[in-house]
C-alpha positions as CSV (number, residue, x, y, z in Angstrom):
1,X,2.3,18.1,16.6
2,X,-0.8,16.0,17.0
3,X,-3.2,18.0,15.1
4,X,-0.5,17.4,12.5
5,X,-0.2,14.0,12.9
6,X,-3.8,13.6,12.5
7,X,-4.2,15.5,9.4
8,X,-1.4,13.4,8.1
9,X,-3.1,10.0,8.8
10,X,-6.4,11.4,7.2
11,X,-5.0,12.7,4.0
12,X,-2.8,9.1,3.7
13,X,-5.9,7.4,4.4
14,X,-8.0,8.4,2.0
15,X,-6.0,8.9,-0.4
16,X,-5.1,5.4,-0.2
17,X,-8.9,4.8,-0.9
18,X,-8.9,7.5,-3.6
19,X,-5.9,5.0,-4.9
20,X,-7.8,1.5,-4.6
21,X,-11.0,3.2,-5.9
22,X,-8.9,3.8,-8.9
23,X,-7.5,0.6,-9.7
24,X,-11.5,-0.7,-9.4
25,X,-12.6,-2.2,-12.3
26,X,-16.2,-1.1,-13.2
27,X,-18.7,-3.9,-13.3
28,X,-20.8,-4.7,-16.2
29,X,-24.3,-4.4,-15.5
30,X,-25.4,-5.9,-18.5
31,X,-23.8,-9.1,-17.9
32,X,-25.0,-9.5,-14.4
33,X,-27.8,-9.3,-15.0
34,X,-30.5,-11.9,-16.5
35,X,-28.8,-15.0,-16.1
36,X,-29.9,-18.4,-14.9
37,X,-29.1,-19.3,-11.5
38,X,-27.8,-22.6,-13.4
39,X,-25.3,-20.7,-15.2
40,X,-24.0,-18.6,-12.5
41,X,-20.4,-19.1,-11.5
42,X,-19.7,-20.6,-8.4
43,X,-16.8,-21.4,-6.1
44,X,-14.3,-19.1,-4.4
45,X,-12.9,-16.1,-6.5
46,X,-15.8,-17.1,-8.4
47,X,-16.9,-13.6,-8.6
48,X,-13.7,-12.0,-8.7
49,X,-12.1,-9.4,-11.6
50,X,-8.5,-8.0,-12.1
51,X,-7.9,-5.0,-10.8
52,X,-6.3,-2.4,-12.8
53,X,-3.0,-1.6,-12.4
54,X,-1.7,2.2,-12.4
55,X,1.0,3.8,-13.5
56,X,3.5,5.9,-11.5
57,X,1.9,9.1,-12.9
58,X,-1.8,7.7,-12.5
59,X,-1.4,7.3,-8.8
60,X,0.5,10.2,-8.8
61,X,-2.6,12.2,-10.4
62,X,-4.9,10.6,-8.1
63,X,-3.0,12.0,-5.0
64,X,-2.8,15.4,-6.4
65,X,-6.6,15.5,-7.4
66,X,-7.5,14.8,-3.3
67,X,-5.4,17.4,-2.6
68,X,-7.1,19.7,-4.8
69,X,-10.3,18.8,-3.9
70,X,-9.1,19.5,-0.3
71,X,-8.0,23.0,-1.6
72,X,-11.0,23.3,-3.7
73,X,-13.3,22.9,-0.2
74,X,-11.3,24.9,2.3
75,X,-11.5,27.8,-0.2
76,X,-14.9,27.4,-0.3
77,X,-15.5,27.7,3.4
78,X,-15.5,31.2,3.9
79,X,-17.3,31.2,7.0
80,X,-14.9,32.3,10.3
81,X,-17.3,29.6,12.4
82,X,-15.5,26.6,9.4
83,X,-11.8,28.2,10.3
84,X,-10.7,24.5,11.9
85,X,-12.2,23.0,9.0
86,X,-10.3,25.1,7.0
87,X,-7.2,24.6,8.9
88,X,-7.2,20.8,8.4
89,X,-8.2,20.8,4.7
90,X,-5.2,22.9,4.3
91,X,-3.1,21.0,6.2
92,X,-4.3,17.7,4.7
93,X,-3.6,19.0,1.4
94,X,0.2,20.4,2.5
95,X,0.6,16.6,3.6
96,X,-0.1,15.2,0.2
97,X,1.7,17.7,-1.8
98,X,4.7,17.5,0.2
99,X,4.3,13.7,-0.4
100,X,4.7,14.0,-3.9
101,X,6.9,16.5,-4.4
102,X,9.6,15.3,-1.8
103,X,9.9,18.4,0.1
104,X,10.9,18.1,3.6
105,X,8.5,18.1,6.3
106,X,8.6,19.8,9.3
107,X,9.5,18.4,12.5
């Protein structure tokens, strides 16, 4: 039960960073870059941008695409010494899927 619990809380985690990543804005380099000091914006938020916000179905493909990756990697690992490894990739992945597609966990 731990193991699973751990796996659980991994896969949530990240994907929740997987999620924020996603709603990142990317930063213009361009404009950064070659001001004046004197023109630089100052003040709190000065430096702030909006983030994007996702759809249902964009947050929804983010989730599925870490637990593919997961997939992608424990298939990869075809070593018996990486079985654990394997294991919790798997198991990671199970988590999210089951996330998403509603289906009751396991005790």
């Amino acid at each position: 039960m731990r193991a699973r619990d751990k796996a659980a809380v991994s896969a949530l985690r990240t994907a929740l960073a997987a999620v924020d990543n996603a709603e990142a804005v990317p930063v213009d380099e361009a404009a950064t870059r070659g001001r004046a000091l004197e023109h630089s914006p100052v003040g709190a938020g000065a430096t702030e941008a909006a983030r994007r916000e996702l759809t249902e179905s964009d947050v929804v493909a983010v989730v599925r695409a870490e637990a593919a990756e997961r997939l992608a990697a424990a298939a990869g690992l075809t070593e018996p010494a990486h079985a654990d490894r394997v294991a919790r990739l798997r198991a990671e992945a199970m988590v999210l899927l089951q996330l998403l597609d509603g289906a009751p966990k396991d005790g």
